[in-house]
mmJSON file of the N, C-alpha and C atoms, coordinates in Angstrom:
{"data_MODEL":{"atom_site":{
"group_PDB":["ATOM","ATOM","ATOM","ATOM","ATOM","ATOM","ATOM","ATOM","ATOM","ATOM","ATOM","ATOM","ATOM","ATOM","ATOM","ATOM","ATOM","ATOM","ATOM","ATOM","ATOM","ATOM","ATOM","ATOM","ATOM","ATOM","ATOM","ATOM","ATOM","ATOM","ATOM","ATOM","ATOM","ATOM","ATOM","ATOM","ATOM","ATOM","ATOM","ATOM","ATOM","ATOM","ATOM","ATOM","ATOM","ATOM","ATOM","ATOM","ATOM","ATOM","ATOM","ATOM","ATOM","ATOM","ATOM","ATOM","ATOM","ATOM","ATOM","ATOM","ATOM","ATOM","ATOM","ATOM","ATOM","ATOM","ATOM","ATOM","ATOM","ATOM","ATOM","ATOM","ATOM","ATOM","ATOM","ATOM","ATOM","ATOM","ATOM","ATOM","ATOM","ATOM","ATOM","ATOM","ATOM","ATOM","ATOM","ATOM","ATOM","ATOM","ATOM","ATOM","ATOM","ATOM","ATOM","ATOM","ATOM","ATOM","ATOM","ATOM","ATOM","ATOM","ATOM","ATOM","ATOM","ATOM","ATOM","ATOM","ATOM","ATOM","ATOM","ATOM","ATOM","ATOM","ATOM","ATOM","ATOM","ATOM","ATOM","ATOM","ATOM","ATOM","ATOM","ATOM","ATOM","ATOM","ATOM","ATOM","ATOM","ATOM","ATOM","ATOM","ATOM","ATOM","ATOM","ATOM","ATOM","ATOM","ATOM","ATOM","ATOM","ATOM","ATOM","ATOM","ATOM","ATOM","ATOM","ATOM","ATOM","ATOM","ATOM","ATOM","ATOM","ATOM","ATOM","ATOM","ATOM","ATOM","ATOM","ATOM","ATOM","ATOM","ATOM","ATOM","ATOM","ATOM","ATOM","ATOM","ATOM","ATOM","ATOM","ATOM","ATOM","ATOM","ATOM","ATOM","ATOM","ATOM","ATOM","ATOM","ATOM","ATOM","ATOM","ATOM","ATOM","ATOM","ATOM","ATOM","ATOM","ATOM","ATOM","ATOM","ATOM","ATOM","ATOM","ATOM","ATOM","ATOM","ATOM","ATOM","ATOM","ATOM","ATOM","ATOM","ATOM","ATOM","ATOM","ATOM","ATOM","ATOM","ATOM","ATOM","ATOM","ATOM","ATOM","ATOM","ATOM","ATOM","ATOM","ATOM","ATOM","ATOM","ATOM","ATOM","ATOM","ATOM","ATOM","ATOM","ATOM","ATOM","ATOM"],
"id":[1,2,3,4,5,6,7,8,9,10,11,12,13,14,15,16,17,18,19,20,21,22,23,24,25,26,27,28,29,30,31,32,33,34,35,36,37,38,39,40,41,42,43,44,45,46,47,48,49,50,51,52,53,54,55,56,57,58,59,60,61,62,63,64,65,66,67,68,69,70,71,72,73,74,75,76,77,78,79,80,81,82,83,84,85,86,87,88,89,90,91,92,93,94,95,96,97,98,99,100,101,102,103,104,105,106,107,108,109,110,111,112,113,114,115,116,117,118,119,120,121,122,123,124,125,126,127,128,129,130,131,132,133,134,135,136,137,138,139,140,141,142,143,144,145,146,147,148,149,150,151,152,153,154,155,156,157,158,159,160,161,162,163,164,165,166,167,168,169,170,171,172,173,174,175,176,177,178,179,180,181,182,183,184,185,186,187,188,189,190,191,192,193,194,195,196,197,198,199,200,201,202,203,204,205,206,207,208,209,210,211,212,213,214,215,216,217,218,219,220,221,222,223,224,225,226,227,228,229,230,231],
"type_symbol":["N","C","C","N","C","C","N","C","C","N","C","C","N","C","C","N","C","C","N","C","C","N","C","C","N","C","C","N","C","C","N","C","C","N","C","C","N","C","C","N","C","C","N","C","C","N","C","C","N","C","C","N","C","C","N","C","C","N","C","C","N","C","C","N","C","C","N","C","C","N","C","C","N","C","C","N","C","C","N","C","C","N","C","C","N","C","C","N","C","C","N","C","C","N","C","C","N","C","C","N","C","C","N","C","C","N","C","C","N","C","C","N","C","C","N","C","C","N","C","C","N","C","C","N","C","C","N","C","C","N","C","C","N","C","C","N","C","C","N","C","C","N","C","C","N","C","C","N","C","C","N","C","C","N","C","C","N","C","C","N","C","C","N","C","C","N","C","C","N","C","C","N","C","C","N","C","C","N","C","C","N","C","C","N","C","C","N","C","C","N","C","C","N","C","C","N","C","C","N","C","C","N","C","C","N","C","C","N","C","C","N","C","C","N","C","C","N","C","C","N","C","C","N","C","C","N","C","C","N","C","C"],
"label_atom_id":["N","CA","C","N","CA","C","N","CA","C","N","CA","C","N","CA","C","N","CA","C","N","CA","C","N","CA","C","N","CA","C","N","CA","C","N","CA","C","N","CA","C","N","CA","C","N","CA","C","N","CA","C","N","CA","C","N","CA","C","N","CA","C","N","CA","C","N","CA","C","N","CA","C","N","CA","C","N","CA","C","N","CA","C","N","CA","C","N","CA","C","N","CA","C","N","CA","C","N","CA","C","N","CA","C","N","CA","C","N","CA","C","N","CA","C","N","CA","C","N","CA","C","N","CA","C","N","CA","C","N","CA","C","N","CA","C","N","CA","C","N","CA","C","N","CA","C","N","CA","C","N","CA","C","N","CA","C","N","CA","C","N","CA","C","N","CA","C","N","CA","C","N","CA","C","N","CA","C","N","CA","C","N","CA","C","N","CA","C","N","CA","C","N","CA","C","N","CA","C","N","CA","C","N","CA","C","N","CA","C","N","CA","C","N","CA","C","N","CA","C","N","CA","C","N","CA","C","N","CA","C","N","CA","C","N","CA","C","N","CA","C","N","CA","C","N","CA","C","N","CA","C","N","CA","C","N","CA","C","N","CA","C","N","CA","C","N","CA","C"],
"label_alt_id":[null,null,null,null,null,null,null,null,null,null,null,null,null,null,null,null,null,null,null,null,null,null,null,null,null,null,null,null,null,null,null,null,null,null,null,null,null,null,null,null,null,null,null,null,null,null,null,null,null,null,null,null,null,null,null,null,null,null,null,null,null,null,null,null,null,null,null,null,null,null,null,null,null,null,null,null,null,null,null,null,null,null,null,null,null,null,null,null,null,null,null,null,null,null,null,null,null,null,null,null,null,null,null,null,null,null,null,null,null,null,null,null,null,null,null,null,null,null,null,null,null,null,null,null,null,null,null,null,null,null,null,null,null,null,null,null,null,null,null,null,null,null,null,null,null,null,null,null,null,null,null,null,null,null,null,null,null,null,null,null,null,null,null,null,null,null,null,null,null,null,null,null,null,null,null,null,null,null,null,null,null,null,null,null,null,null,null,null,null,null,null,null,null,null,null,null,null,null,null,null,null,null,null,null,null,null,null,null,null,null,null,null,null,null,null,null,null,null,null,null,null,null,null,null,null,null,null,null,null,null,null],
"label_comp_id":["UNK","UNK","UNK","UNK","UNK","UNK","UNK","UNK","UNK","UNK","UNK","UNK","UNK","UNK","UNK","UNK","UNK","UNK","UNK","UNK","UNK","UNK","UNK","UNK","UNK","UNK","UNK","UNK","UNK","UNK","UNK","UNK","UNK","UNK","UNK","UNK","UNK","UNK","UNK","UNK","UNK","UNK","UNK","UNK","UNK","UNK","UNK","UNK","UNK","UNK","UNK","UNK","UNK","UNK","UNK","UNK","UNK","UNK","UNK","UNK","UNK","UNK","UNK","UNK","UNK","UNK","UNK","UNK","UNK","UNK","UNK","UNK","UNK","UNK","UNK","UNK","UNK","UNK","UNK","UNK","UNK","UNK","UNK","UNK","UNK","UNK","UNK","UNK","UNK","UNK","UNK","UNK","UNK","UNK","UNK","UNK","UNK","UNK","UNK","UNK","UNK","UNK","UNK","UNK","UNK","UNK","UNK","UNK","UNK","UNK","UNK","UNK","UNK","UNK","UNK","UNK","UNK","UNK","UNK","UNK","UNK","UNK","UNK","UNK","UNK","UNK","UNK","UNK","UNK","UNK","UNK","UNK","UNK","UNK","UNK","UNK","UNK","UNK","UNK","UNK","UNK","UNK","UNK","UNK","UNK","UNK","UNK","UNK","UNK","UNK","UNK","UNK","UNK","UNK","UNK","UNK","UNK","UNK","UNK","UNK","UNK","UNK","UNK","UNK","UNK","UNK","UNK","UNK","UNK","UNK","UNK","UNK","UNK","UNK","UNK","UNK","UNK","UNK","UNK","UNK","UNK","UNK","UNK","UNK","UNK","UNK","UNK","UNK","UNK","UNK","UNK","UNK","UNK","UNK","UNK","UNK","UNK","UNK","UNK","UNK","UNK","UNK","UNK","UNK","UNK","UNK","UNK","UNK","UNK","UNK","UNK","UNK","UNK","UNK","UNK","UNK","UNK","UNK","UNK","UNK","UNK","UNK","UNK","UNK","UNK","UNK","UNK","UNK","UNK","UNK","UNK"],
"label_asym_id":["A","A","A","A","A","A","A","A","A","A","A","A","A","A","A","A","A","A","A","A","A","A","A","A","A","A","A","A","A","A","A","A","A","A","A","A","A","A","A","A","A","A","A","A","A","A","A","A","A","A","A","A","A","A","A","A","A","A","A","A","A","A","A","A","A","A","A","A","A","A","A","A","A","A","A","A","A","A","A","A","A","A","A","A","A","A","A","A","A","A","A","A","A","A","A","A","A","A","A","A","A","A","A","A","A","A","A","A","A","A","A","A","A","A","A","A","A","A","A","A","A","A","A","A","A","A","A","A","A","A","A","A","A","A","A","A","A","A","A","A","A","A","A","A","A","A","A","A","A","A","A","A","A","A","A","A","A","A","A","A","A","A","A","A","A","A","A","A","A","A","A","A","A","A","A","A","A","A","A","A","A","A","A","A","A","A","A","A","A","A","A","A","A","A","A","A","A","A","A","A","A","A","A","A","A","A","A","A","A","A","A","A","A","A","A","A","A","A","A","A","A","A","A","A","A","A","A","A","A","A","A"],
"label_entity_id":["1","1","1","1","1","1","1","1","1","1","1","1","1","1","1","1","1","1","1","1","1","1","1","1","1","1","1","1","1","1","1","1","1","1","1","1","1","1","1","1","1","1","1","1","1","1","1","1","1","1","1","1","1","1","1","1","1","1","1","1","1","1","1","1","1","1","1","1","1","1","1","1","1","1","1","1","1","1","1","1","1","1","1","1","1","1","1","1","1","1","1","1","1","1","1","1","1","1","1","1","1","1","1","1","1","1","1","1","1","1","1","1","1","1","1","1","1","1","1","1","1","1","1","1","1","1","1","1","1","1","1","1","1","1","1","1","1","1","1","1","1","1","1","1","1","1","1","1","1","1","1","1","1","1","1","1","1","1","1","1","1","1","1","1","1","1","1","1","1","1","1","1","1","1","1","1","1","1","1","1","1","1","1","1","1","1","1","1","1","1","1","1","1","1","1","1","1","1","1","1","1","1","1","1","1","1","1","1","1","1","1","1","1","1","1","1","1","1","1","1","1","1","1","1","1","1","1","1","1","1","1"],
"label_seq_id":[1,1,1,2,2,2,3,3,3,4,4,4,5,5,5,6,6,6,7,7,7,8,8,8,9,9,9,10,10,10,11,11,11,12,12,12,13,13,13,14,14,14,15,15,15,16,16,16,17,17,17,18,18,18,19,19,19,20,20,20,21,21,21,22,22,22,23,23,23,24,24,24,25,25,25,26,26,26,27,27,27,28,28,28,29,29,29,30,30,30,31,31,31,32,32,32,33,33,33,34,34,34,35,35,35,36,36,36,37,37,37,38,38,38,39,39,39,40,40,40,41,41,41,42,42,42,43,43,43,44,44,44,45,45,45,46,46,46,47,47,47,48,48,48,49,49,49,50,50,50,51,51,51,52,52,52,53,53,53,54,54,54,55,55,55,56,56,56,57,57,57,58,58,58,59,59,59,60,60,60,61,61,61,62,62,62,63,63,63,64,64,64,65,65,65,66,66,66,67,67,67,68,68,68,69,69,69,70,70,70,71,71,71,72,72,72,73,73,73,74,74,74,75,75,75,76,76,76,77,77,77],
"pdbx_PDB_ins_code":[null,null,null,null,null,null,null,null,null,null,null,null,null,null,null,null,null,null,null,null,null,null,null,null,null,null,null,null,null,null,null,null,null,null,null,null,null,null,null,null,null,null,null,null,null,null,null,null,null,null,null,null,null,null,null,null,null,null,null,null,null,null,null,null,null,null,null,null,null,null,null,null,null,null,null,null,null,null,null,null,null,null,null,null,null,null,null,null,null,null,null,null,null,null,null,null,null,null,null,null,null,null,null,null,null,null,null,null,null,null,null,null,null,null,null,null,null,null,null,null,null,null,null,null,null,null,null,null,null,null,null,null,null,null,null,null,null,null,null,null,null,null,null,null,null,null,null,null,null,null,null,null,null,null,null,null,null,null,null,null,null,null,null,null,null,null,null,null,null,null,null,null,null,null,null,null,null,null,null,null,null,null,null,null,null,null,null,null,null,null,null,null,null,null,null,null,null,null,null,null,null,null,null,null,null,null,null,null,null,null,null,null,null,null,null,null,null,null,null,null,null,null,null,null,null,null,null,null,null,null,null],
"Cartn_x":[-118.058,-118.892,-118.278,-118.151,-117.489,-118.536,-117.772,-118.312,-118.031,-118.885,-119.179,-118.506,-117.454,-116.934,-117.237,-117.336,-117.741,-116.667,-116.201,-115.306,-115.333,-115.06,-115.174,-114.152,-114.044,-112.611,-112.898,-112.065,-111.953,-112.495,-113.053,-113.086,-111.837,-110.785,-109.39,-108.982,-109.375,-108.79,-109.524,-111.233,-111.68,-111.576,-111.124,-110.564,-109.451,-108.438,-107.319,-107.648,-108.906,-109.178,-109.597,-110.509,-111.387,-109.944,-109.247,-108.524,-107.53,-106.869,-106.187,-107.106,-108.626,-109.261,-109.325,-109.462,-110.051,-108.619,-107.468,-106.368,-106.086,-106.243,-106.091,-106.819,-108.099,-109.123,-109.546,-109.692,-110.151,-111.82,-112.19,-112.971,-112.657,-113.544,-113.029,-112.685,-113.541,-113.926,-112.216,-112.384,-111.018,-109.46,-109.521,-108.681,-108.284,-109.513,-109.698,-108.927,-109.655,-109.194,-107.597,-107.064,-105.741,-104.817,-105.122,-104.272,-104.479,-105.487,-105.527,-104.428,-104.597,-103.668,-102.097,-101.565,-100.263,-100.102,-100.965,-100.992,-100.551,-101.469,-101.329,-100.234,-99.811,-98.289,-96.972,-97.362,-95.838,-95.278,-93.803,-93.609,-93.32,-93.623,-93.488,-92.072,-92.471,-90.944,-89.983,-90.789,-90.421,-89.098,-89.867,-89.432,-88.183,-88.288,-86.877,-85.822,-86.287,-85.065,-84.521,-85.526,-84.553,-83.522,-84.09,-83.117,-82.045,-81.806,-81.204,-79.913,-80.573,-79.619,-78.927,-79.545,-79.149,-78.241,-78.361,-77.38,-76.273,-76.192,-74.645,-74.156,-74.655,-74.426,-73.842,-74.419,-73.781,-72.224,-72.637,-71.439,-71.113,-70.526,-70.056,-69.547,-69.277,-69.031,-67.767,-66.405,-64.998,-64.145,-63.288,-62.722,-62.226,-62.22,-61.696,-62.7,-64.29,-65.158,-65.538,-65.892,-66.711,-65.051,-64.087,-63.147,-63.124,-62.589,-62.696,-62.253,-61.76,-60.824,-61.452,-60.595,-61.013,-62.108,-61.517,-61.448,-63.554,-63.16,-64.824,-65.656,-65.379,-66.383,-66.779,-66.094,-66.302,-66.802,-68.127,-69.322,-68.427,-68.245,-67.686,-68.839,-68.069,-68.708,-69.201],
"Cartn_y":[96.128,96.106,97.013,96.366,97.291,98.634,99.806,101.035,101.067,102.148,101.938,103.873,103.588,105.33,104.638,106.598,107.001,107.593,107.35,108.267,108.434,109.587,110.147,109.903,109.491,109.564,110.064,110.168,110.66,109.581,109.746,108.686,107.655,108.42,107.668,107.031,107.393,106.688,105.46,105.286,104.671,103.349,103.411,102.95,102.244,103.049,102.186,101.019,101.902,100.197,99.919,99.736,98.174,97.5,98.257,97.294,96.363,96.967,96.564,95.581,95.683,94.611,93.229,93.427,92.588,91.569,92.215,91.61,90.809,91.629,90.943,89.968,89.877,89.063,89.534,90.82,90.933,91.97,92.497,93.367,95.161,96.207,97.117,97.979,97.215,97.271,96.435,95.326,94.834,95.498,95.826,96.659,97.868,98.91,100.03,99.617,98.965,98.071,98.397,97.17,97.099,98.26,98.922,100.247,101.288,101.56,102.026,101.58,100.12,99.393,100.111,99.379,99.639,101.066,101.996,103.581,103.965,103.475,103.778,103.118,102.19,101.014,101.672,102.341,103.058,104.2,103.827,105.167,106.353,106.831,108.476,108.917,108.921,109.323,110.049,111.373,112.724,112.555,111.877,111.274,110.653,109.648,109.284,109.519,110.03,110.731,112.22,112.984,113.46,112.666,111.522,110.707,110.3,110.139,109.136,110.332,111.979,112.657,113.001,112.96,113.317,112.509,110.918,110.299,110.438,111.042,111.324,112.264,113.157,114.134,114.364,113.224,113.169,111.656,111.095,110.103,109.62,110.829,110.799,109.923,109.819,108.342,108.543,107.705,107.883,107.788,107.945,107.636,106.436,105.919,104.384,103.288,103.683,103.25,102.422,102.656,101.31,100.885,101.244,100.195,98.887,98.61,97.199,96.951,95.48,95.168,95.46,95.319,95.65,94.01,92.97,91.753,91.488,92.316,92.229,92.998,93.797,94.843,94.294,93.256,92.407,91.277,91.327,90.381,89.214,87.585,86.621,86.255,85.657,85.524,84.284],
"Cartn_z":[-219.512,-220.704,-221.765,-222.79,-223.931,-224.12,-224.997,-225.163,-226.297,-226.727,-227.901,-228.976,-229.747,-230.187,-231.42,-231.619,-232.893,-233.62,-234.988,-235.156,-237.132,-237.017,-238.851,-239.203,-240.074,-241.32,-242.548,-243.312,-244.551,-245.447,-246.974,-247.888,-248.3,-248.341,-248.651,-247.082,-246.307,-244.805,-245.196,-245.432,-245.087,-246.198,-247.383,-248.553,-248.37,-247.718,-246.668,-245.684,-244.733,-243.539,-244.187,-245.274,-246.008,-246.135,-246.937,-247.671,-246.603,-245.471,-244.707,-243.751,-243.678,-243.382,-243.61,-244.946,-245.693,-246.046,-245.761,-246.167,-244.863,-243.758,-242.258,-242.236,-242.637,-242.224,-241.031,-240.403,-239.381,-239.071,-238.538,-238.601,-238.396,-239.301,-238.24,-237.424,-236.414,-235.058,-234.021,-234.787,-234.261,-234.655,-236.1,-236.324,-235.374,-235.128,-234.234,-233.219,-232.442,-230.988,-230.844,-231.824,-232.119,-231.961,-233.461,-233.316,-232.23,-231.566,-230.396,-229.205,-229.014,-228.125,-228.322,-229.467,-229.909,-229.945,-230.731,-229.643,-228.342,-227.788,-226.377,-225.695,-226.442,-225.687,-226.101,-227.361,-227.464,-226.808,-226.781,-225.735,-226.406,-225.74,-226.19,-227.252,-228.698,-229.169,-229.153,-228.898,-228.307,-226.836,-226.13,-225.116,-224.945,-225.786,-225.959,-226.741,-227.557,-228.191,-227.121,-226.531,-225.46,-224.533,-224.239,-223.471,-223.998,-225.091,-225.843,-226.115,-226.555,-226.71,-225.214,-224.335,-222.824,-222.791,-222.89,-222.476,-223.572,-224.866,-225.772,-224.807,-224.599,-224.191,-222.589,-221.788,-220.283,-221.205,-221.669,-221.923,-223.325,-224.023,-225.23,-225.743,-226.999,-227.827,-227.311,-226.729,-227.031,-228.284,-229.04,-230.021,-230.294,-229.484,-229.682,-229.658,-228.976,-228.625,-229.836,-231.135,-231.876,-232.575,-232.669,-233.561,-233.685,-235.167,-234.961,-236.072,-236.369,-237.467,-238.311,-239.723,-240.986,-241.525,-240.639,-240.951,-240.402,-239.242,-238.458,-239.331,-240.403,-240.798,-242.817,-242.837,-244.264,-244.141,-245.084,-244.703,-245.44,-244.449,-245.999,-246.76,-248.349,-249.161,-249.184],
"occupancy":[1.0,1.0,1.0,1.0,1.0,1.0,1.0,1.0,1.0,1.0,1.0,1.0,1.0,1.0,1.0,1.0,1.0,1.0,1.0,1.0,1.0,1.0,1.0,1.0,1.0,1.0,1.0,1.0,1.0,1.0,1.0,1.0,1.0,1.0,1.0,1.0,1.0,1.0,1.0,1.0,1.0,1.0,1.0,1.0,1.0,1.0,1.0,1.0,1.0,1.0,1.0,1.0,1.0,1.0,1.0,1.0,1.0,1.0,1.0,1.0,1.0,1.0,1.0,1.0,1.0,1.0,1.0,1.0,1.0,1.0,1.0,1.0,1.0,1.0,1.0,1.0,1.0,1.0,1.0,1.0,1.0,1.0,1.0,1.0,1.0,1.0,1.0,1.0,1.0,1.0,1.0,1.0,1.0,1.0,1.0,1.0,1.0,1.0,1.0,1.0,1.0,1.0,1.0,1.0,1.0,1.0,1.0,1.0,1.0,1.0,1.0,1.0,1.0,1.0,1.0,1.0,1.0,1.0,1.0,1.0,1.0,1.0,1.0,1.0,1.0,1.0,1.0,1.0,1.0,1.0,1.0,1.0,1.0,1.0,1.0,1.0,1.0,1.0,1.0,1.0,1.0,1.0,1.0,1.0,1.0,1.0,1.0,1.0,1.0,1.0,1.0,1.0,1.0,1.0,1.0,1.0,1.0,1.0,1.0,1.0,1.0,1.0,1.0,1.0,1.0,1.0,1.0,1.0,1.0,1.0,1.0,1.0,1.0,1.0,1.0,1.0,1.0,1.0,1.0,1.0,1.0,1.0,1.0,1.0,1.0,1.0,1.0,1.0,1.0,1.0,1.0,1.0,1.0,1.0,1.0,1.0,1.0,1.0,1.0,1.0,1.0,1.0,1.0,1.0,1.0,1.0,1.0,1.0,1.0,1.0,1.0,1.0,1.0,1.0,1.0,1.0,1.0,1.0,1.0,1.0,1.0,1.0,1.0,1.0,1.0,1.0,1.0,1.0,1.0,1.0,1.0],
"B_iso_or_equiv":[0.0,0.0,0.0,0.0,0.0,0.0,0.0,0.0,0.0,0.0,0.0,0.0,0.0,0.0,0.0,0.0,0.0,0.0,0.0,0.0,0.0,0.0,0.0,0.0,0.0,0.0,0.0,0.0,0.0,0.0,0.0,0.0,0.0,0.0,0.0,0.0,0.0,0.0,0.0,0.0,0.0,0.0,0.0,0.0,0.0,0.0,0.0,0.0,0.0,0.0,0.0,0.0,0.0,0.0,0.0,0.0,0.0,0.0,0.0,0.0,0.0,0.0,0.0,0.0,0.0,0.0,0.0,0.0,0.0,0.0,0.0,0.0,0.0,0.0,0.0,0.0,0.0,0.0,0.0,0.0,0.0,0.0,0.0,0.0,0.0,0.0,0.0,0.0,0.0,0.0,0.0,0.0,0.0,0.0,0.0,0.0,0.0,0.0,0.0,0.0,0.0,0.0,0.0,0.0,0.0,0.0,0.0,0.0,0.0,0.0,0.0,0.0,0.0,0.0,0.0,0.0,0.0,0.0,0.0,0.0,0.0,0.0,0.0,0.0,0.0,0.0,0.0,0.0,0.0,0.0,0.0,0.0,0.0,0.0,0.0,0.0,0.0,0.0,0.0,0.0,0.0,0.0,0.0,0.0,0.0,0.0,0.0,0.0,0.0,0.0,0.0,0.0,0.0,0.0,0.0,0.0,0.0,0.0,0.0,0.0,0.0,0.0,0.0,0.0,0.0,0.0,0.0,0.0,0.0,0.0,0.0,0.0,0.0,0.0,0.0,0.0,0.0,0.0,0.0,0.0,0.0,0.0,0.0,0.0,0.0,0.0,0.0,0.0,0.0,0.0,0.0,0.0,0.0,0.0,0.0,0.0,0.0,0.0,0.0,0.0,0.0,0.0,0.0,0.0,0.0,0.0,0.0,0.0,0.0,0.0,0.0,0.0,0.0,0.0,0.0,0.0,0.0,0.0,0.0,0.0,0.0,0.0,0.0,0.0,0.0,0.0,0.0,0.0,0.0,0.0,0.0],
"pdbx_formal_charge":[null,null,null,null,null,null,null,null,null,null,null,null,null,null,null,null,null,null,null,null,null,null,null,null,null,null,null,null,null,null,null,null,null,null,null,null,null,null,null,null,null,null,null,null,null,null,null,null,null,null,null,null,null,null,null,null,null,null,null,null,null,null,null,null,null,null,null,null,null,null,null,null,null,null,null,null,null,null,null,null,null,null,null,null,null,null,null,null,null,null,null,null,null,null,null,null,null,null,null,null,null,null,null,null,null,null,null,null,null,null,null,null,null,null,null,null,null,null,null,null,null,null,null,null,null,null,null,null,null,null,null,null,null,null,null,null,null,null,null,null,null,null,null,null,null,null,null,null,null,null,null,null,null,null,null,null,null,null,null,null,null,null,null,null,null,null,null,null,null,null,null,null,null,null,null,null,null,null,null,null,null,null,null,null,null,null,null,null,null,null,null,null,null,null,null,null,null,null,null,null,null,null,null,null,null,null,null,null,null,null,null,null,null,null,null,null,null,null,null,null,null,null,null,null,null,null,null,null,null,null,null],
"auth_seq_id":[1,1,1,2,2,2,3,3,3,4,4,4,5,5,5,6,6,6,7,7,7,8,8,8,9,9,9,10,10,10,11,11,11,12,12,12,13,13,13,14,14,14,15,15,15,16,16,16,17,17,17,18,18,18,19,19,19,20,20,20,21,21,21,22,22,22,23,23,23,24,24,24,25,25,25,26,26,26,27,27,27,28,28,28,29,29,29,30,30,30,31,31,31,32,32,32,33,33,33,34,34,34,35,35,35,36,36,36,37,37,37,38,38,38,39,39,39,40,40,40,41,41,41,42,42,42,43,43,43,44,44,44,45,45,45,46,46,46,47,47,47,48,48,48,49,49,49,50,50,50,51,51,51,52,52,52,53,53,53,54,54,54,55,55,55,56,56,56,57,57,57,58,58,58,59,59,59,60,60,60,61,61,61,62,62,62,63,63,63,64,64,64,65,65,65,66,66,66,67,67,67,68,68,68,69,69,69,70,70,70,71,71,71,72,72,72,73,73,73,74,74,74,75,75,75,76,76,76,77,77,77],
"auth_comp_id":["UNK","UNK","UNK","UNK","UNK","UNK","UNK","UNK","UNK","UNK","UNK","UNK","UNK","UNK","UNK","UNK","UNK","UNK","UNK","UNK","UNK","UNK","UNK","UNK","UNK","UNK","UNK","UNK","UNK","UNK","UNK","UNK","UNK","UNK","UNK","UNK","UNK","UNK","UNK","UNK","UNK","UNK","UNK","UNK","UNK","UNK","UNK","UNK","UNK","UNK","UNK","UNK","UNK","UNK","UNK","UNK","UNK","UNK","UNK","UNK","UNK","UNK","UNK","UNK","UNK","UNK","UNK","UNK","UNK","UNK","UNK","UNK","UNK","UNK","UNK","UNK","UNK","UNK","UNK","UNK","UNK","UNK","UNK","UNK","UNK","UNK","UNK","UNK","UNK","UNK","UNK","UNK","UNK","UNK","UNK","UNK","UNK","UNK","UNK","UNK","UNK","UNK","UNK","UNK","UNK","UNK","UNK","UNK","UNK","UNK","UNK","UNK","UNK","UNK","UNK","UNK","UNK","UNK","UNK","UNK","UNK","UNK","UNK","UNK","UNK","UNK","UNK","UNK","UNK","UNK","UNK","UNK","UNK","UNK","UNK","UNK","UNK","UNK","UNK","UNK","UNK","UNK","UNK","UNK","UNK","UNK","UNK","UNK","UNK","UNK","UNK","UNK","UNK","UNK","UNK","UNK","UNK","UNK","UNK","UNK","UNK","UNK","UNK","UNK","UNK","UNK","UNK","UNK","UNK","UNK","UNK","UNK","UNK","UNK","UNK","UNK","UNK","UNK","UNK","UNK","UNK","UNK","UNK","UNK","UNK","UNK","UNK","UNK","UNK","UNK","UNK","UNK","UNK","UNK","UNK","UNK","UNK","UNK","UNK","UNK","UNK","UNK","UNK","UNK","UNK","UNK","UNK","UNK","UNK","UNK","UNK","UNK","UNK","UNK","UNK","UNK","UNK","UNK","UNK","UNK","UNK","UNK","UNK","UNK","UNK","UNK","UNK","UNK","UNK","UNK","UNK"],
"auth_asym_id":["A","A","A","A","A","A","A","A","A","A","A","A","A","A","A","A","A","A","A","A","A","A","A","A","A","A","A","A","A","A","A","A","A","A","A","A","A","A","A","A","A","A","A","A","A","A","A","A","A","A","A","A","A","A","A","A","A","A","A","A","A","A","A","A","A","A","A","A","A","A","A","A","A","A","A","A","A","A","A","A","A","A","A","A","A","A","A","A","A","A","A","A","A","A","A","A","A","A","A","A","A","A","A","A","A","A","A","A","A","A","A","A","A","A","A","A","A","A","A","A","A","A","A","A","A","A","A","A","A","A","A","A","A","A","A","A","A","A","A","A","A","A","A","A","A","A","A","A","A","A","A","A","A","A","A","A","A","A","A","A","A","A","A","A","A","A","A","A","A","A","A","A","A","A","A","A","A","A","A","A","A","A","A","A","A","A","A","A","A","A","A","A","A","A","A","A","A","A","A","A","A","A","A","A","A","A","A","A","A","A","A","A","A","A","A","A","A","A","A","A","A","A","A","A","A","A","A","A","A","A","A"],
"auth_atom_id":["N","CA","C","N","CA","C","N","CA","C","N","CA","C","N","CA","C","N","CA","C","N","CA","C","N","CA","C","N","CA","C","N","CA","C","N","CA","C","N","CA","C","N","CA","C","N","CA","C","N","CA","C","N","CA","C","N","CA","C","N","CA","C","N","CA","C","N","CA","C","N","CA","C","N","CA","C","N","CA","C","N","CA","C","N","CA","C","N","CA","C","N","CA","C","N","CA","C","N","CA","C","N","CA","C","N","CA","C","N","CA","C","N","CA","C","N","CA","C","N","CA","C","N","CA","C","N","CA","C","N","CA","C","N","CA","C","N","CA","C","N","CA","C","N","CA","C","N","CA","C","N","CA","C","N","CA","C","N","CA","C","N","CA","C","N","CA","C","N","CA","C","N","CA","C","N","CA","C","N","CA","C","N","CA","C","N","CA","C","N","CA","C","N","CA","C","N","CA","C","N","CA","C","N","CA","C","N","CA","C","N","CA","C","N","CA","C","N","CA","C","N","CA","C","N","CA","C","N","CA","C","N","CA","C","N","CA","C","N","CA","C","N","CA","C","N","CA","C","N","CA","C","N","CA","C","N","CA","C","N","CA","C","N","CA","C","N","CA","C"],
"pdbx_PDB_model_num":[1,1,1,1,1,1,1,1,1,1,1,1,1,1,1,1,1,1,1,1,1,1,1,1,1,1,1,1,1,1,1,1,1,1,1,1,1,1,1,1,1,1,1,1,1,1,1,1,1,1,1,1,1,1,1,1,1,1,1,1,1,1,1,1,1,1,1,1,1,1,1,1,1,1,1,1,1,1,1,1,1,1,1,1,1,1,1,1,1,1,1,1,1,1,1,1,1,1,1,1,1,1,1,1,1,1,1,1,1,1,1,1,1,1,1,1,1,1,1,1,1,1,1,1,1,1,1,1,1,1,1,1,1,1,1,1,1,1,1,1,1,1,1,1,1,1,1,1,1,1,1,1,1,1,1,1,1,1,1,1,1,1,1,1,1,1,1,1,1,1,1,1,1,1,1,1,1,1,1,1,1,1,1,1,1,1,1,1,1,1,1,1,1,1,1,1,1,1,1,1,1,1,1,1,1,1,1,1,1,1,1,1,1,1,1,1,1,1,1,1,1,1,1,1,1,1,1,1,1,1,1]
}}}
């Protein structure tokens, strides 16, 4: 059974969801929902950017590693 939160915002927050409502076509209650979801689904950024530096750091870029022709790096016209 759904539950039911309460939550305060500011006048300008709340000026924002109308408007982002009303543009969605959604409700919001459904809006809430939503961004909660995608909240809770993302991963931790903090997180990965430690990883991300861990792994430069256990296996450094090599120098030869991105080369590439002059020919590969010019968009044609």
């Amino acid at each position: 059974m759904p539950r039911t939160l309460k939550v305060q915002v500011s006048e300008e927050l709340l000026k924002r969801l109308e408007g982002a409502v009303r543009r969605l076509g959604t409700s919001r209650s459904e809006f809430a929902r939503q961004a909660l979801r995608d909240a809770l689904n993302r991963p931790d950024e903090s997180a990965l950017e430690i990883r991300h530096r861990e792994g430069y750091l256990s296996k450094p870029v090599r120098a030869d590693e991105f080369d590439v022709s002059e020919t590969e790096q010019v968009w044609p016209e």
